[in-house]
C-alpha positions as CSV (number, residue, x, y, z in Angstrom):
1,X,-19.5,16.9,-12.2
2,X,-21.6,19.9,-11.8
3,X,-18.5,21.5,-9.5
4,X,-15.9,20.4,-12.1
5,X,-18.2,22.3,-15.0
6,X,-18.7,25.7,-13.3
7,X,-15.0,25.4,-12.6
8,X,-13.9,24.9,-16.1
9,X,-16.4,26.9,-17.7
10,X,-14.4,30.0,-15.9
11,X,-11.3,29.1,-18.2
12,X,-12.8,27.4,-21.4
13,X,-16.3,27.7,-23.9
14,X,-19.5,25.5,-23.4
15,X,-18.2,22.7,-26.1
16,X,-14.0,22.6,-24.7
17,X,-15.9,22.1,-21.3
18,X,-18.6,19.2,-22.5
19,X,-15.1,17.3,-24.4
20,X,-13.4,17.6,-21.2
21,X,-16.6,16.0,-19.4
22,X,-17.5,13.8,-21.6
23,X,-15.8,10.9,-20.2
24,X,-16.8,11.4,-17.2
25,X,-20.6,11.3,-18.5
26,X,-19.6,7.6,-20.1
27,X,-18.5,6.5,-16.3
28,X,-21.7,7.7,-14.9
29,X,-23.8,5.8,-17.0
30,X,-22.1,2.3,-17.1
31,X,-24.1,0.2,-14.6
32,X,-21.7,-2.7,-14.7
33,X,-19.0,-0.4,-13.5
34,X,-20.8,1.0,-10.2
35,X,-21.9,-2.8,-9.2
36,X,-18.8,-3.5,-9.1
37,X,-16.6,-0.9,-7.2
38,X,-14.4,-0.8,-4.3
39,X,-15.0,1.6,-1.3
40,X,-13.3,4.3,-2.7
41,X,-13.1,6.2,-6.3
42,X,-10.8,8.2,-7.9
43,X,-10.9,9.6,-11.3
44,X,-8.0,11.8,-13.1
45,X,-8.2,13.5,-16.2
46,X,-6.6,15.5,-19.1
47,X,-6.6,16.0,-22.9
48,X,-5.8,12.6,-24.1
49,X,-6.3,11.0,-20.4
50,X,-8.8,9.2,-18.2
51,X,-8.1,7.3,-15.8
52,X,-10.3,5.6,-12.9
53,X,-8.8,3.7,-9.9
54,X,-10.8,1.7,-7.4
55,X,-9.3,2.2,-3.5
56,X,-9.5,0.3,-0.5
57,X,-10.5,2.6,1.4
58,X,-13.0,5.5,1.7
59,X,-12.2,9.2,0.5
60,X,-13.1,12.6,1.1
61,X,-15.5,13.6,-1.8
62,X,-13.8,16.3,-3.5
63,X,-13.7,18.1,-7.4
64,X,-10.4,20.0,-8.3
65,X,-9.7,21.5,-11.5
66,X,-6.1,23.0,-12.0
67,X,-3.0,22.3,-14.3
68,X,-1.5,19.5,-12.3
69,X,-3.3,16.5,-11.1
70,X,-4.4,16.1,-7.7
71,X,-2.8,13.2,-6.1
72,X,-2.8,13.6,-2.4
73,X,-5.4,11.0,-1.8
74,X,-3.8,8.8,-4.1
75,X,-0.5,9.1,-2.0
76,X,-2.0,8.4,1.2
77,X,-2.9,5.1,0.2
78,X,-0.3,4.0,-1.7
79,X,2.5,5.5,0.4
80,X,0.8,5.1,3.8
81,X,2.9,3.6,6.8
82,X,0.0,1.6,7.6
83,X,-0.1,-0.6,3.9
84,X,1.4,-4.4,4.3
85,X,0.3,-7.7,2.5
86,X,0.0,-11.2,3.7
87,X,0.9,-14.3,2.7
88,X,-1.4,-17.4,3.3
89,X,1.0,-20.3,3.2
90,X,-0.2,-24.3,3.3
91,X,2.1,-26.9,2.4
92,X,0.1,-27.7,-1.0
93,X,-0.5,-23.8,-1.8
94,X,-0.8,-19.9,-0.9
95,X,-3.0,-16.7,-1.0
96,X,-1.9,-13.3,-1.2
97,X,-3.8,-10.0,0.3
98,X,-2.9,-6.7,0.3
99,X,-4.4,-4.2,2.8
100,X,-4.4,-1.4,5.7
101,X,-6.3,-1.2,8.7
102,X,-9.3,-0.7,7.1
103,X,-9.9,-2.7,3.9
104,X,-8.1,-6.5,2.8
105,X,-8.3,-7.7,-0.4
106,X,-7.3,-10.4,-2.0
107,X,-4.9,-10.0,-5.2
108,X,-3.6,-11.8,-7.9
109,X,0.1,-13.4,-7.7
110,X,2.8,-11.8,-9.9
111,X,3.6,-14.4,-12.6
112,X,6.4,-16.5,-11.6
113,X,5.5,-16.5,-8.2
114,X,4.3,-20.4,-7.9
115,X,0.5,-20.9,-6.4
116,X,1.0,-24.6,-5.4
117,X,3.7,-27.1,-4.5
118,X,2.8,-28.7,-8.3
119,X,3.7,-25.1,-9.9
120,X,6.7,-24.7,-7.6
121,X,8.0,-28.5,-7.7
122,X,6.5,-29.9,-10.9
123,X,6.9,-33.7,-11.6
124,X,10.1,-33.3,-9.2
125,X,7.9,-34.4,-6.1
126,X,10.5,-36.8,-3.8
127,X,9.3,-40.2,-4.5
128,X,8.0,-41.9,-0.6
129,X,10.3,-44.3,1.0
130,X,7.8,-44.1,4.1
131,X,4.2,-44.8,4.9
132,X,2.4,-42.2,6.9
133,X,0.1,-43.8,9.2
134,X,-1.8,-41.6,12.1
135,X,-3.1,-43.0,15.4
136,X,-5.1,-41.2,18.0
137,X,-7.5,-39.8,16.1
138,X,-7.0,-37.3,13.5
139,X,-7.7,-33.5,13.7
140,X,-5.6,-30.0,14.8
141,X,-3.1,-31.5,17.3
142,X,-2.4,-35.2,16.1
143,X,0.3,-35.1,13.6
144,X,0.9,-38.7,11.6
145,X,3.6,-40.9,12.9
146,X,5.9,-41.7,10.4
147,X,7.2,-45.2,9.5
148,X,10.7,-44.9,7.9
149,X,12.2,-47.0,5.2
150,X,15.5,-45.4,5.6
151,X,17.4,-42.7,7.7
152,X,16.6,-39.0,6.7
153,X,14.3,-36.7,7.2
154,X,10.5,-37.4,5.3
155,X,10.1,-36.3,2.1
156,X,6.7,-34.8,2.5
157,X,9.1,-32.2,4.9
158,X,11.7,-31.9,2.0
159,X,9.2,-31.1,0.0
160,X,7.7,-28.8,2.0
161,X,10.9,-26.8,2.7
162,X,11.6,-26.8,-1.5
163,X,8.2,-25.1,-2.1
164,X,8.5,-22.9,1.0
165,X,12.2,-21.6,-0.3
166,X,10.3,-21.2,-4.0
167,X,7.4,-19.2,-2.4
168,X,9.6,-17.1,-0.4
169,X,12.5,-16.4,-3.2
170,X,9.3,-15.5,-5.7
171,X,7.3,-13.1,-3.3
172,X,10.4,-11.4,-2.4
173,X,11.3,-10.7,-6.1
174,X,7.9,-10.0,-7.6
175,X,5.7,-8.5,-4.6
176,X,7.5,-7.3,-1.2
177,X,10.8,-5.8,-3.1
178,X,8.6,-3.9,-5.5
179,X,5.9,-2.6,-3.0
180,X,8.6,-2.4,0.1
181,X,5.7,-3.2,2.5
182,X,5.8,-6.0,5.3
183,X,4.9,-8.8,5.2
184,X,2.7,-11.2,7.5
185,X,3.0,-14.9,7.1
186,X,-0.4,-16.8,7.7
187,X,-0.4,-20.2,8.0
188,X,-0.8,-23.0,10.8
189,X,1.7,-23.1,13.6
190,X,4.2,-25.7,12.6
191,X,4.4,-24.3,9.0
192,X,5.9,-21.0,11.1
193,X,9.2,-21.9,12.0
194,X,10.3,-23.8,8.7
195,X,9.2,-21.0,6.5
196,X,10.9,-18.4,8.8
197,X,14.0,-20.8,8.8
198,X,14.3,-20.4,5.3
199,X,13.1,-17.4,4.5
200,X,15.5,-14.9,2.7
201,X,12.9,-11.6,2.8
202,X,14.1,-8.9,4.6
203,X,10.0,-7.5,5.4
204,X,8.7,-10.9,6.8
205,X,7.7,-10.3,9.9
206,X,9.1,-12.3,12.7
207,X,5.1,-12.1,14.1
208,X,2.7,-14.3,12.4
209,X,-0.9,-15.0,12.4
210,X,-1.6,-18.6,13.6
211,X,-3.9,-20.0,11.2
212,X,-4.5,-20.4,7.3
213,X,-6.9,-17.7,5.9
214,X,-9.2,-20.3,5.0
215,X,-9.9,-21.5,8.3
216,X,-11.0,-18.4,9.3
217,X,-14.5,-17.0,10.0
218,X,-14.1,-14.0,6.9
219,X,-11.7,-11.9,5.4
220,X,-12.1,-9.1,7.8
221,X,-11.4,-11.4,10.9
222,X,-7.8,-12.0,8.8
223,X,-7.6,-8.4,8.5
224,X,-8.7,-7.7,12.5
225,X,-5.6,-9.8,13.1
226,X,-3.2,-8.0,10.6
227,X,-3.9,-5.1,12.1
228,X,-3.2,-6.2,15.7
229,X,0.6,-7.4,14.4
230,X,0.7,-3.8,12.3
231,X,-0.5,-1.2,14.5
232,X,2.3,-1.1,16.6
233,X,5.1,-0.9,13.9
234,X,2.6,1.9,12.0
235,X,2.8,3.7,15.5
236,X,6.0,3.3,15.9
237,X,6.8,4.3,12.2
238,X,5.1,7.7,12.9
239,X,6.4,8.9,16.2
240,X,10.1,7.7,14.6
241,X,9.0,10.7,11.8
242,X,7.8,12.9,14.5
243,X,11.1,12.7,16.7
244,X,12.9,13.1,13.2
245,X,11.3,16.2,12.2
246,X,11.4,17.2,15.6
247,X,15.2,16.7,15.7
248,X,15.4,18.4,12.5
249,X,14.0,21.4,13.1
250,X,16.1,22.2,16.1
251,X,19.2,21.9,13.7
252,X,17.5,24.1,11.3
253,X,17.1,21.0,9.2
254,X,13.4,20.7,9.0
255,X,10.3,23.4,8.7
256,X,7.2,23.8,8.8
257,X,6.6,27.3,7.6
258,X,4.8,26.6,3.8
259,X,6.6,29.6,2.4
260,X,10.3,28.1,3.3
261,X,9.1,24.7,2.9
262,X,7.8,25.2,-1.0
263,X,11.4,27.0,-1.8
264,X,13.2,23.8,-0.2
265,X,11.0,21.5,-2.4
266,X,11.9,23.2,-5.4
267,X,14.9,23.1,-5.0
268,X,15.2,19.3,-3.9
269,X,16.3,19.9,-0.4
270,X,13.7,17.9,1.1
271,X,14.1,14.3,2.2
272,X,11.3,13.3,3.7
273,X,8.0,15.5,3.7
274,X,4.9,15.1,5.9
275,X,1.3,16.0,4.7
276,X,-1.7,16.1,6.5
277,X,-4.1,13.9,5.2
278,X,-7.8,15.4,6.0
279,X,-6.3,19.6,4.6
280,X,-6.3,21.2,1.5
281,X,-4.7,24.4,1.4
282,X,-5.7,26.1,-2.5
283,X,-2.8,28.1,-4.1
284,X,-0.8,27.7,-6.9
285,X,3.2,27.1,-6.6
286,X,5.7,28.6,-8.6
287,X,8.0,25.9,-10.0
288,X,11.0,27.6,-10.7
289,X,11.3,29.8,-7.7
290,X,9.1,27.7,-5.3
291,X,7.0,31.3,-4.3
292,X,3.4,30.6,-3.3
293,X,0.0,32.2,-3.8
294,X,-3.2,31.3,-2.1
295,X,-6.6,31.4,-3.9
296,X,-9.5,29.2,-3.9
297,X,-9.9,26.2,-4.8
298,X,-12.7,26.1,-7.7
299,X,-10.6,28.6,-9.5
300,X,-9.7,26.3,-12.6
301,X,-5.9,27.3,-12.1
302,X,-5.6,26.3,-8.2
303,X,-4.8,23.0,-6.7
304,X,-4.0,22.3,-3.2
305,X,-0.8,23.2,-2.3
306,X,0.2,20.7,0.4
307,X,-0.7,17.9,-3.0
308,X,1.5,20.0,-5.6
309,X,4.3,19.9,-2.7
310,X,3.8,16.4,-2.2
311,X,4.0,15.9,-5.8
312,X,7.2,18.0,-6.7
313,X,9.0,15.9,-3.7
314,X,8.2,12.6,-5.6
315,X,9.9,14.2,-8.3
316,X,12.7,15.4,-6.8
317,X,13.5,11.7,-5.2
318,X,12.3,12.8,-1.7
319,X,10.0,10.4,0.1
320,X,6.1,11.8,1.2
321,X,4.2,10.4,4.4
322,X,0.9,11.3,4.6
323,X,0.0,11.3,8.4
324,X,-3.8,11.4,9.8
325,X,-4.3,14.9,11.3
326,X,-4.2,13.8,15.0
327,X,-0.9,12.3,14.4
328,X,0.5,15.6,12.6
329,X,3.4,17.3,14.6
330,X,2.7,20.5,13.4
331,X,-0.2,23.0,12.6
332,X,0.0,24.3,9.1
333,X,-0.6,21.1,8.2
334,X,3.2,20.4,6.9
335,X,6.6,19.8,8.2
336,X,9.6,18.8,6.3
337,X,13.4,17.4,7.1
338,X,15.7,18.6,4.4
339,X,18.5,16.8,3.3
340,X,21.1,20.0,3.8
């Protein structure tokens, strides 16, 4: 707060400066608020805006004070290719989580998506024509034997596959469609190949974790296996954008170079844009002919550029991948593949 007040006093009076902060002094005395946070914060503001998000995961500390927001940190963890959710699956109910490799949470179904096989299947439960009856001993590995009254398969499997095809259909429609990240099914081994089998969502996984979160240890042993099934794809994901760019650039279809790079964003020539995460380069951008100017940043009128450019692509329909720095293919910290 101190940073953001010599910053702002440079452009506005004592009193526009304390208005400005004022909200900022409400967050820092509500006590309820910082016992309950999240490992990272982030805090945008404006005339007639405030607005405080809890992240996952950690970020640099870092006060900016300019005429657009700054986003960056926002987009690397909402647009990261490292982001996927899971989706605990018994027969009689689910969990959802949503995470990266460092941080799982659990979150809160979308309504309509059905938590148990009573929200999914109401009073239209198959009535039993069989008697379940187990010998050997009960336990992982001895499944009841079944006594049929009746050719067919058992109901307690018909219903199963009607709740499964509900869960998928609703998780599809409400959660992976709208996010577009993968998913990981989590449940015990036979529930795998039934759910698979009627499964419909095009960011399942075909790898799985074998077990149902609650029979795990904590919610970071769930996570340590997420990440096992994710890290490769996430790898993969980014050297696919390297080769790209890399591929690009020898067609004169891709840069690097910040002053040819914020003229191609303006003008919405850029498809896909890479930012490195851990930079900040301080200018300011001109919007309508995309020329730069470098400054520093606690000059109230500077942002970072590499965040402005990542913005103005959003805007322009182009997609942004923020990529950790030992990852990034080039070294000014941004490389682009246009569209023409």
């Amino acid at each position: 707060m101190r940073e953001l007040e010599e910053s702002l006093l440079q452009q506005f009076t004592k009193d526009e400066t304390q208005q400005i902060l004022k909200p900022f002094q409400v967050l820092a005395k509500n006590h309820d608020f910082w016992n309950h946070t999240l490992d990272g914060l982030a805090v945008l503001a404006a005339r007639d805006l405030f607005r405080v998000y809890k992240l996952q995961r950690p970020v640099e500390e870092l006060a900016v004070v300019a005429d657009s927001l700054h986003i960056k940190p926002l987009l690397r963890i909402l647009q990261s290719a490292d982001r996927y959710q899971i989706l605990g699956l018994s027969r009689k109910q689910i969990k959802l989580f949503e995470g990266n490799r460092d941080v799982l949470d659990e979150i809160e179904p979308a309504q309509g998506v059905p938590r148990t096989m009573i929200d999914a299947l109401g009073e239209e439960l198959t009535v039993p024509s069989q008697t379940v009856a187990s010998y050997g001993g009960v336990g992982v590995g001895h499944s009841p034997i079944h006594h049929g009254h009746g050719g067919g398969e058992p109901e307690v499997d018909i219903d199963a596959e009607r709740f499964f095809r509900a869960v998928d259909r609703a998780v599809m429609e409400q959660h992976s469609q709208p996010s577009g990240l993968p998913l990981i099914l989590a449940a015990l081994p036979e529930h795998h190949h039934l759910f698979h089998s009627v499964s419909h969502n095009p960011f399942l996984m075909r790898e799985s974790i074998e077990s149902y979160p609650d029979a795990l240890s904590s919610i970071a042993e769930l996570r340590q296996r997420a990440w096992q099934l994710m890290e490769p794809y996430y790898l993969a994901r980014l050297d696919t954008l390297v080769e790209e760019f890399g591929n690009a650039k020898a067609e004169e279809l891709g840069d690097d170079d910040l002053v040819h790079v914020a003229k191609a964003v303006v003008g919405g020539r850029v498809s896909k844009l890479l930012i490195e995460a851990c930079r900040e380069v301080p200018g300011r951008i001109n919007i309508e002919t995309g020329n730069i100017e470098l400054s520093k940043l606690n000059n109230p009128k500077v942002n970072d550029i590499l965040d402005d450019l990542g913005r103005l692509t959003i805007t322009m329909h182009g997609q942004v991948v923020v990529v950790p720095s030992e990852r990034m293919p080039t070294k000014t910290g941004i490389a682009a593949i246009y569209r023409y």
